[in-house]
C-alpha positions as CSV (number, residue, x, y, z in Angstrom):
1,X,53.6,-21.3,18.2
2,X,56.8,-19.4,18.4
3,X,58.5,-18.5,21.8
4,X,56.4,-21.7,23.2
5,X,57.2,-22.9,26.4
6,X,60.1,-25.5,27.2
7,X,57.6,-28.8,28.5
8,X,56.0,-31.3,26.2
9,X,53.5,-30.8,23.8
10,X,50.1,-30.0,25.7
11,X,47.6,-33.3,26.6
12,X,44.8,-33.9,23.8
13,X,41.5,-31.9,24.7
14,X,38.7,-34.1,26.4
15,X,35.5,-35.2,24.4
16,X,33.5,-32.7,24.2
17,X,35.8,-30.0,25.5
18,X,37.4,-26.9,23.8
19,X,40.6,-26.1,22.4
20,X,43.0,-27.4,24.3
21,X,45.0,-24.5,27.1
22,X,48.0,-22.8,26.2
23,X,51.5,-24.2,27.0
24,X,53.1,-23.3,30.3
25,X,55.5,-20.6,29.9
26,X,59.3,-20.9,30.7
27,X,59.3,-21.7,34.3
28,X,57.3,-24.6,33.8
29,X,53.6,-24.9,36.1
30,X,50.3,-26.7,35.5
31,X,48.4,-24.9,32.6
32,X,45.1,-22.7,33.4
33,X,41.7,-24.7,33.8
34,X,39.5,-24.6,30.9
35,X,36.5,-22.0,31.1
36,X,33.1,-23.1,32.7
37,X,31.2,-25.7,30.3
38,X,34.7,-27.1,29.2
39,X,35.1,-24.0,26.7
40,X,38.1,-22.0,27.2
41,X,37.9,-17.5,27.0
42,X,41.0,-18.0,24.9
43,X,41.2,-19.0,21.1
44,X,44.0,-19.5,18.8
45,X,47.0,-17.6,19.8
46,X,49.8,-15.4,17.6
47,X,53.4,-14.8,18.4
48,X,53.2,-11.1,19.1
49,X,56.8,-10.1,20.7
50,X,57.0,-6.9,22.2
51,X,58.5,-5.5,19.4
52,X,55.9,-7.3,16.7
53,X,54.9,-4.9,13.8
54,X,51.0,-6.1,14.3
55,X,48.7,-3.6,14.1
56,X,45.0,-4.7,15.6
57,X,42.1,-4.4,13.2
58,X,40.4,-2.3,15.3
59,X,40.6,0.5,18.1
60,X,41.5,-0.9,21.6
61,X,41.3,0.9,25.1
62,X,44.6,1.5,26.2
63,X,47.2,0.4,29.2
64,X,48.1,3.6,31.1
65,X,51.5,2.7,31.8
66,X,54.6,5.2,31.8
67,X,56.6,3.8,28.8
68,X,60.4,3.2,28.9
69,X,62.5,4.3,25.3
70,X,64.3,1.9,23.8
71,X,67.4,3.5,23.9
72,X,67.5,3.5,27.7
73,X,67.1,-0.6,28.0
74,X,67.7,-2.2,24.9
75,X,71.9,-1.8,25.7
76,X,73.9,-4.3,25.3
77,X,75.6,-3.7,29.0
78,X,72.5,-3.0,30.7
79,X,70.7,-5.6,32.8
80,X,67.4,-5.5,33.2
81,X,64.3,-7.7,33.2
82,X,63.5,-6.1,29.6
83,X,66.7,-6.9,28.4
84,X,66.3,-9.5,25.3
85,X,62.2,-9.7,25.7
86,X,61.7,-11.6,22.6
87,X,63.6,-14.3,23.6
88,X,61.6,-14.8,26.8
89,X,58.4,-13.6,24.9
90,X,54.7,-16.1,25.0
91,X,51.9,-16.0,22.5
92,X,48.9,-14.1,22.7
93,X,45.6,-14.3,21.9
94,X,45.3,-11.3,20.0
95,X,41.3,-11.8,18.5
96,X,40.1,-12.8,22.2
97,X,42.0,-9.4,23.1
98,X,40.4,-7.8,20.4
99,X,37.0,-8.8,21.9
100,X,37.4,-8.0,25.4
101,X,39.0,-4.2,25.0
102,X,37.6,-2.9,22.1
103,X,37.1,0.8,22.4
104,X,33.5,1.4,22.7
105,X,32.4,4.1,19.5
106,X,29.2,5.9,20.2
107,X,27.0,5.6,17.7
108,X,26.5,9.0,15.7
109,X,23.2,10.9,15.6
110,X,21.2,10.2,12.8
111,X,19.6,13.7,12.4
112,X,22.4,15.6,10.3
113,X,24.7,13.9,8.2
114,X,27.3,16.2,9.1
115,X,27.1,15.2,13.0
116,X,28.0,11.8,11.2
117,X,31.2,12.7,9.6
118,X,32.9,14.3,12.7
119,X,31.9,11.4,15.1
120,X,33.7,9.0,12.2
121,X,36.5,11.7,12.1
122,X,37.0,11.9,16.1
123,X,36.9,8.0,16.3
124,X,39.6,7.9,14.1
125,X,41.9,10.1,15.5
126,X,45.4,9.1,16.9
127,X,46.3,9.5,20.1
128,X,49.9,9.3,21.5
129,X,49.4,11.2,24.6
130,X,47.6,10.3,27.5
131,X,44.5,11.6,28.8
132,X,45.5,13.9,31.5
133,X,48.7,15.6,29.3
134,X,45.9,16.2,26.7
135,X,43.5,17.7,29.0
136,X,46.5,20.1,30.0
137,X,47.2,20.6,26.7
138,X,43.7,21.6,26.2
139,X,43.5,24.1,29.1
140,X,46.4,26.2,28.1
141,X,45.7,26.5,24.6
142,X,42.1,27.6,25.6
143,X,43.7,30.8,27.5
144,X,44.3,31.8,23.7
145,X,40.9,31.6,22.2
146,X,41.8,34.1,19.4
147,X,45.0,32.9,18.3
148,X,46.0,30.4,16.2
149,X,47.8,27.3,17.6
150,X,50.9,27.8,14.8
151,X,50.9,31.7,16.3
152,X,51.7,30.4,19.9
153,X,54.2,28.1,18.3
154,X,55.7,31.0,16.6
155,X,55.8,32.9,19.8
156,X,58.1,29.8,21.4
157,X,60.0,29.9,18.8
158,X,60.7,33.4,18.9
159,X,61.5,33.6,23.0
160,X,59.0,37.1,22.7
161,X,59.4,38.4,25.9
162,X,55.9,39.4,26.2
163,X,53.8,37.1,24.1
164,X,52.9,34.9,27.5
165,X,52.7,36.1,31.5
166,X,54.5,34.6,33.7
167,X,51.7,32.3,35.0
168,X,51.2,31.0,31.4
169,X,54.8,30.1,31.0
170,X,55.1,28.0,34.0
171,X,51.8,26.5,32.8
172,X,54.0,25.9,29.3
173,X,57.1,24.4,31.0
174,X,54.8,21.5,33.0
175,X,53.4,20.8,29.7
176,X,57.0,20.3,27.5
177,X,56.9,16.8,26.2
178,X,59.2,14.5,28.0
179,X,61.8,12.0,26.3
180,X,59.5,9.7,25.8
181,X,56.5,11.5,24.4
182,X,58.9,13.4,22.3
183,X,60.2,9.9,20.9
184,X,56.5,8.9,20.4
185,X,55.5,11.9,17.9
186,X,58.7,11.6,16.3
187,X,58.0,8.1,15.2
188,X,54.6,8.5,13.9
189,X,54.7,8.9,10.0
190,X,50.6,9.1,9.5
191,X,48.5,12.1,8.4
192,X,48.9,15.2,11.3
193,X,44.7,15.8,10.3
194,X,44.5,12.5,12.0
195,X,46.0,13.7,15.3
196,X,44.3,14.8,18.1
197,X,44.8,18.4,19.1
198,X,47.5,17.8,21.9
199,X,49.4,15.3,19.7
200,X,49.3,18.2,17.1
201,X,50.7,20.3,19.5
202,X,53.4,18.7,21.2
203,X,54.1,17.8,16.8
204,X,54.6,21.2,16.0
205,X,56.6,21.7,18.9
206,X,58.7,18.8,18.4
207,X,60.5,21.1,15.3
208,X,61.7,23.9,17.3
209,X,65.1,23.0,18.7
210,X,65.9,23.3,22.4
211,X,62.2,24.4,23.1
212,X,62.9,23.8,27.0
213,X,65.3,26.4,26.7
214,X,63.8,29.1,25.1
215,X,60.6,28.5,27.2
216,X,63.3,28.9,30.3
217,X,64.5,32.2,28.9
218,X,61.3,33.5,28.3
219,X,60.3,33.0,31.8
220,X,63.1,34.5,33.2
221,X,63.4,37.4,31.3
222,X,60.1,38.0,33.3
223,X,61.3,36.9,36.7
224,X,63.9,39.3,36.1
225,X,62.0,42.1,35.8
226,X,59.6,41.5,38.1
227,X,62.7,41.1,40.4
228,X,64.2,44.2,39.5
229,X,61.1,46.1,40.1
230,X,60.6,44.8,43.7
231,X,64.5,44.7,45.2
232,X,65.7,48.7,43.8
233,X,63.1,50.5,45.5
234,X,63.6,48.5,48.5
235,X,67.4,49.2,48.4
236,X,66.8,53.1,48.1
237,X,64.5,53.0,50.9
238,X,67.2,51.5,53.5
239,X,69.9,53.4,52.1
240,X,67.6,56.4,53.0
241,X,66.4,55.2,56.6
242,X,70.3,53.9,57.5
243,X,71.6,58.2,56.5
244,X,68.5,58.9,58.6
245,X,69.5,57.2,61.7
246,X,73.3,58.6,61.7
247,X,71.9,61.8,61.0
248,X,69.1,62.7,63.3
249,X,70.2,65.1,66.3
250,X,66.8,64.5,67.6
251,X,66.8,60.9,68.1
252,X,70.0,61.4,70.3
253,X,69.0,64.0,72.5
254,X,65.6,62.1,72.9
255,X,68.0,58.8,74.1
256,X,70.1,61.3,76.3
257,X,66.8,62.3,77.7
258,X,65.3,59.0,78.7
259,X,68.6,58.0,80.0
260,X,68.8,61.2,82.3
261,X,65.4,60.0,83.4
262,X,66.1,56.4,83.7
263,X,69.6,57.1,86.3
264,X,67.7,59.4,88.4
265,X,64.4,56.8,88.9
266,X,67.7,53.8,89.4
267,X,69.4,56.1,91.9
268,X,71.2,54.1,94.6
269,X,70.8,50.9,92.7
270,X,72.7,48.2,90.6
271,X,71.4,49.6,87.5
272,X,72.6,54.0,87.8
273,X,75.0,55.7,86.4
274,X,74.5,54.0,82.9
275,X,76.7,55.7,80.6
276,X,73.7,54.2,77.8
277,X,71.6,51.5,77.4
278,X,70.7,49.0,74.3
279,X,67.6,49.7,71.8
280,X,66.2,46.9,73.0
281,X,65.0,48.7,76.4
282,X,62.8,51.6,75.2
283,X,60.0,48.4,74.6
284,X,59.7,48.4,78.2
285,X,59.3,52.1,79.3
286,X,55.6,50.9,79.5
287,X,56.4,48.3,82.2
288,X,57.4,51.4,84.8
289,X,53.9,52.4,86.3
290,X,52.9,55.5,87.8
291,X,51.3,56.0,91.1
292,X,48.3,58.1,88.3
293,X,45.9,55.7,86.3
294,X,47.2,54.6,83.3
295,X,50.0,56.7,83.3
296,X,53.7,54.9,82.8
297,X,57.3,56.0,82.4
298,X,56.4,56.4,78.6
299,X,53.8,58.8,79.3
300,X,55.7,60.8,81.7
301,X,58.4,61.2,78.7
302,X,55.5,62.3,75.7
303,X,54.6,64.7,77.7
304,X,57.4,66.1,79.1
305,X,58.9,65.9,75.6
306,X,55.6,67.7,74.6
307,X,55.3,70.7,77.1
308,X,59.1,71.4,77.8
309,X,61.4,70.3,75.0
310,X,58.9,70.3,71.9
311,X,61.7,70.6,69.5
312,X,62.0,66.9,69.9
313,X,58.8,66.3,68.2
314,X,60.8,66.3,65.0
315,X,62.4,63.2,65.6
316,X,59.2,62.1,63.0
317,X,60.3,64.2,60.5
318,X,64.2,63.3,60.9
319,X,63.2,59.2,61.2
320,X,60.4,59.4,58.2
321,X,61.9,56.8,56.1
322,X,62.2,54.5,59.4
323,X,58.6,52.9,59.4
324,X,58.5,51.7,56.2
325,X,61.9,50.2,55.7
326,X,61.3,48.4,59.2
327,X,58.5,46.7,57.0
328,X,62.1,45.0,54.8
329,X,64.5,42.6,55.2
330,X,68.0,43.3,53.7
331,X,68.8,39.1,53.9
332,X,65.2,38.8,52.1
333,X,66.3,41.4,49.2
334,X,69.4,39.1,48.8
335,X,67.1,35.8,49.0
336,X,65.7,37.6,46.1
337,X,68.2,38.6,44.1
338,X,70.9,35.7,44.6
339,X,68.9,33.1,42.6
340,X,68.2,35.2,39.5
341,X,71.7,36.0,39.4
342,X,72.6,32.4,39.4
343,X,69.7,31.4,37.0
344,X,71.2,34.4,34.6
345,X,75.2,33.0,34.9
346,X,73.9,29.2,34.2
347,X,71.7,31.0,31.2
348,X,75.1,32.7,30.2
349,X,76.8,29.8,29.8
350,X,74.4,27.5,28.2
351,X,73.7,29.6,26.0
352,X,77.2,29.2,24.4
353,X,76.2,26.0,23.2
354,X,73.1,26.8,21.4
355,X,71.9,27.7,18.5
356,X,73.0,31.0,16.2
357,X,69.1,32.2,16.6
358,X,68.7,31.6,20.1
359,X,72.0,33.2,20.7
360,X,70.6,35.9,18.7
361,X,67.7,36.6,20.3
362,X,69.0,36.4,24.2
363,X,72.9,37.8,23.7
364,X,71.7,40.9,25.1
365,X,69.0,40.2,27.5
366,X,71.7,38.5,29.1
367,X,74.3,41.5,29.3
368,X,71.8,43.8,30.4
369,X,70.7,41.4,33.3
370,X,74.3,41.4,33.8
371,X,74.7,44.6,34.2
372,X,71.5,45.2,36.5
373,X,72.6,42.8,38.7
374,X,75.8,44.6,39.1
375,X,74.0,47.7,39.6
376,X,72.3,45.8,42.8
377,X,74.9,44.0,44.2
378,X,76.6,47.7,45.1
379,X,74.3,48.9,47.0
380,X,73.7,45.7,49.1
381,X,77.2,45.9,50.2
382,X,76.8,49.6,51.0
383,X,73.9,48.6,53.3
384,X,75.9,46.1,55.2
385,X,78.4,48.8,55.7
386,X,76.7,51.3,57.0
387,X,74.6,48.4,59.3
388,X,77.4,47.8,60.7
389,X,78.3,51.6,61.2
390,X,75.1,52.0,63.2
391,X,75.4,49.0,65.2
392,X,78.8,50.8,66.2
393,X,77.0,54.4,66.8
394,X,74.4,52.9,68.8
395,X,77.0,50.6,71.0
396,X,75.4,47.5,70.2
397,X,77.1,44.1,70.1
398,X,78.5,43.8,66.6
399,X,78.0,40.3,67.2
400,X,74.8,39.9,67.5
401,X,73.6,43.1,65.8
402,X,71.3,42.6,63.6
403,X,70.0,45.9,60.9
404,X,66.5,44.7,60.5
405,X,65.6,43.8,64.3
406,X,66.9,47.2,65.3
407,X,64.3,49.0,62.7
408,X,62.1,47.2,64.1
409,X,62.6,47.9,67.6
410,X,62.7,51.5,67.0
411,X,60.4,51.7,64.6
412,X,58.5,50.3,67.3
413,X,58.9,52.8,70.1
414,X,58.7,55.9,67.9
415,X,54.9,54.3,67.2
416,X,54.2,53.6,70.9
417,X,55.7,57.6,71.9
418,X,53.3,59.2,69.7
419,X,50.9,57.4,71.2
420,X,51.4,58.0,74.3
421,X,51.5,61.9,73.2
422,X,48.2,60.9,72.2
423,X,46.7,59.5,74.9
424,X,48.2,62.2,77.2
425,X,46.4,64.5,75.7
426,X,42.7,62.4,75.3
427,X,43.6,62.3,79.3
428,X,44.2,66.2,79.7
429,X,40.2,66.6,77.8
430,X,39.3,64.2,80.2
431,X,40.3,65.5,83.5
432,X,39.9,69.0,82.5
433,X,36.1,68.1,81.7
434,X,35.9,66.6,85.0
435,X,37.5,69.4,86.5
436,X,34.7,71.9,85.2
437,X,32.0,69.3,86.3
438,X,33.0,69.4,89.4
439,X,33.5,73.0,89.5
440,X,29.9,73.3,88.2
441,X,29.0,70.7,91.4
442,X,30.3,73.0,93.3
443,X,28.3,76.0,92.7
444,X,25.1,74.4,92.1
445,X,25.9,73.3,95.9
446,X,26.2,76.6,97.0
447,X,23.4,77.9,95.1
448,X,20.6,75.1,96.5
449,X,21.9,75.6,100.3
450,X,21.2,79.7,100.0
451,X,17.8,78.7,98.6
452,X,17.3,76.3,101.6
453,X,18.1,79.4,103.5
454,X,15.9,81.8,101.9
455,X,13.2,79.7,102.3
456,X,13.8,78.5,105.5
457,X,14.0,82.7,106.4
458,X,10.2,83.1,104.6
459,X,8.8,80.1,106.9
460,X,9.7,81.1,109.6
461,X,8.9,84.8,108.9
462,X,5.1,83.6,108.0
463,X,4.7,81.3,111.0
464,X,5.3,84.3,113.4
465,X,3.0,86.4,110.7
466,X,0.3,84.0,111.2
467,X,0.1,83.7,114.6
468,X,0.0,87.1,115.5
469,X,-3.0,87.4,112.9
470,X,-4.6,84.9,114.5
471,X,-4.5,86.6,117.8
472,X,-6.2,89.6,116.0
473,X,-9.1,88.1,115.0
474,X,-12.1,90.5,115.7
475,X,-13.4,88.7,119.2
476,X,-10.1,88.7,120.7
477,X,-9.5,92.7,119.3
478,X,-12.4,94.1,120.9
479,X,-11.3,92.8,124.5
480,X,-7.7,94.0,123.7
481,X,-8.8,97.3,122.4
482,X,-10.7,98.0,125.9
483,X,-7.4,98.1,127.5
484,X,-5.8,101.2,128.2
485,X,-2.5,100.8,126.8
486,X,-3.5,101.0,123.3
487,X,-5.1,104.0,121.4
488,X,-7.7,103.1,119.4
489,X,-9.5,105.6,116.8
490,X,-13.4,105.8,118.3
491,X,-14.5,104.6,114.8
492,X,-12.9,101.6,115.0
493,X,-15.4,100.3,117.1
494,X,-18.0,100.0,114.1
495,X,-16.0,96.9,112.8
496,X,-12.6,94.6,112.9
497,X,-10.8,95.1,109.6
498,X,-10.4,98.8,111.1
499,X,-9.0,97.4,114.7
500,X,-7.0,94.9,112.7
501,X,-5.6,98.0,111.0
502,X,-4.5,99.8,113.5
503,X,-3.3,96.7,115.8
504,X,-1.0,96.2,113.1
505,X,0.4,100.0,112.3
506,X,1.1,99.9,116.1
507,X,3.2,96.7,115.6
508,X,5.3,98.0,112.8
509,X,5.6,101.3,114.5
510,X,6.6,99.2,117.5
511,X,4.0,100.7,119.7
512,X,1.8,97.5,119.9
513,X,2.0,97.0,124.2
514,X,3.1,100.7,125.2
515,X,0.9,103.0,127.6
516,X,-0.5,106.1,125.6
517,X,1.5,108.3,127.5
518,X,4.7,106.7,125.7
519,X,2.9,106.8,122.4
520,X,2.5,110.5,122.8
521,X,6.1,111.2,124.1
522,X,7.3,109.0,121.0
């Protein structure tokens, strides 16, 4: 056979064995022992060369491999282990190959002839990509049920802005056929009815020029808006806060304030006399404690502010802008912006080098985004300037001074001093509640203790009551009546409620125990 191996020609087979093994290949080495029973798997071999023209007589399963073009290896100055294969090349059994990896047809359902005719027509359809590019190829074409696959061809072709979202087009740019897939579809000359619906695809696609490209522009034509959209309203909203901050007469004589407050508490110590301090040090008015429950420096200044100088309240209004621009990040606008800017200069100058209709189609997307970009660099640099002028009106270190920590830390304090305002006043409701509880305590105090009184007085009144009734009764009355110190009425003799009677006008007239001549003088 040709390319045969460099040894002598193979031993005769032994009786009653099979076809004799195949020849050793170039570097020599005992041929393979013959299959069980003396048969070998292997039959008569063909000179098939990696480059060999012959086609198997049916469908085989295929070798998932990643395939190297031609142009890349077959070089006269390169070497490789592919260089010259033929030359090193060993027959192959291709009818034992045949036999062994034969793609497997399911048989078609007998019930409608149609059913029939598209199992045939699947079976014999080409396929030159492999599986998982054509299930990819089938998910993003699905995402355009309605639309024709030469329509979303049309739309690649044309770069249309808004044909795909931004998702879709990244799903497109993993999808673009590589070198050698592109090299794969170009070579095929058979029937495109007999290509599978990725190979169709990626064929179409292979006859737009610089398809890459345009999907690249497409894409960031989107980026760039969606760029745009996000960095100018954060710009405008620093520019605002940063004229905010140099402006606000409230903020100042609030610092003033606290540093009044903060030399008198550091009186006779290291830390008086401060002419200022940094931003950093209004997060720890909180950490000075009162000799009140939950009450710190912080809440001595909200309220303070809030019952002597109230004007200062405004500082919310004058710093409005403040809590939401602490939310941004002037190096994260510029992370932003500084790689659409590059991605539209390296568009700029490729596309000098392309094609009249792609030129066409992108000359002015690109001077616009040009021009935009311009239009945000400005006021970036405006920001840094004026960063740096507040780092200078607030005498921090223009070393370390840093815009969006600052926001932050202010931001920050201007939250924690309205609560505080807050709380001071929850506390106020509090302890004035408790204040008219106790005042209530009070008087209910003083109300039970005259009602002890009172009824201790009536006790005591009807203790002596009783017991002088009880001295009355009608056997004891008789004897006292007898005696001559008291003037009884004759009739009272004839029974004791009258004595009773008359004992008793004698003790409220207070002549109970006076002789009768006393009780005639009075």
């Amino acid at each position: 056979g040709g390319g045969g191996g460099r040894g002598g020609p193979p031993p005769p087979p032994m009786p009653g064995g099979g076809p004799p093994p195949p020849p050793p290949g170039p570097g020599g080495g005992p041929p393979p022992p013959p299959a069980k029973g003396g048969m070998s798997l292997f039959g008569k071999s063909t000179a098939v060369t990696p480059g060999s023209t012959l086609k198997p007589s049916q469908k085989l399963r295929k070798v998932n491999w990643s395939k190297l073009p031609a142009n890349k290896l077959y070089n006269a100055k390169a070497t490789s282990v592919w260089k010259n294969p033929d030359e090193v090349a060993l027959t192959v059994d291709t009818k034992t190959l045949e036999a062994l990896f034969a793609a497997k047809v399911a048989a078609p359902p007998k019930k409608k002839e149609t059913a029939k005719q598209d199992s045939a027509g699947k079976a014999d359809k080409v396929c030159l990509v492999d599986g998982k590019s054509a299930l990819n190829v089938s998910v993003f074409l699905k995402q355009f049920k309605s639309v024709a696959m030469s329509e979303v061809i049309a739309w690649i072709y044309d770069m249309s802005p808004t044909a795909f979202d931004l998702d879709q087009l990244k799903a497109l740019a993993k999808i673009l056929p590589d070198e050698m897939l592109v090299e794969a579809v170009s070579s095929y000359k058979g029937s495109f009815d007999n290509l599978g619906q990725a190979e169709q695809f990626y064929w179409k696609l292979n006859k737009i020029t610089q398809v890459a490209f345009r999907v690249d522009m497409m894409a960031l034509q989107q980026e760039f808006f969606e760029c745009v959209e996000d960095i100018r309203p954060g710009i405008a909203i620093l520019q605002t806060a940063q004229e905010e901050l140099l402006s606000s007469k409230c903020l100042q004589q609030l610092l003033v304030f606290i540093l009044s407050i903060g030399n008198f508490l550091n009186h006779g110590t290291f830390a008086a006399n401060a002419a200022g301090f940094k931003i950093e040090s209004l997060a720890k008015l909180d950490d000075t404690k009162s000799n009140k429950a939950r009450m710190t420096l912080m809440h001595y200044i909200a309220e303070s502010v809030a019952t002597e100088h109230p004007h200062l309240l405004a500082v919310f209004d004058e710093l409005k802008t403040l809590p939401a621009a602490s939310k941004l990040s002037v190096d994260f606008l510029k992370g932003k912006l500084t790689p659409i800017d590059t991605k539209v200069k390296a568009s700029a100058r490729s596309l000098k080098k392309m094609p009249k209709d792609i030129k066409d189609r992108i000359k002015s997307f690109i001077e616009r985004a040009d021009t935009s970009l311009s239009s945000l660099k400005v006021p970036l640099k405006d920001i840094d300037t004026r960063a740096a002028m507040i780092g200078e009106y607030f005498a921090e270190d223009p070393a370390s001074f840093k815009l969006d920590g600052f926001m932050v830390t202010l931001n920050t304090f201007l939250q924690r001093f309205d609560k505080a305002i807050k709380e001071n006043a929850e506390r106020i409701l509090v302890e004035e509640k408790l204040r008219k509880r106790e005042m209530q305590a009070a008087v209910e105090k003083e109300r039970r203790a005259k009602l002890a009184e009172q009824k201790s007085a009536c006790v005591t009144g009807k203790e002596k009551a009783d017991v002088r009734v009880s001295m009355l009764r009608p056997e004891k009355s008789a004897n006292l009546l007898l005696k001559p110190t008291v003037s009884v009425d004759a009739n009272a003799s004839k029974g004791g409620p009258q004595i009773v009677d008359q004992v008793l006008e004698c003790m409220l007239g207070g002549d109970f125990g006076r002789s009768p001549q006393a009780q005639s003088t009075a």
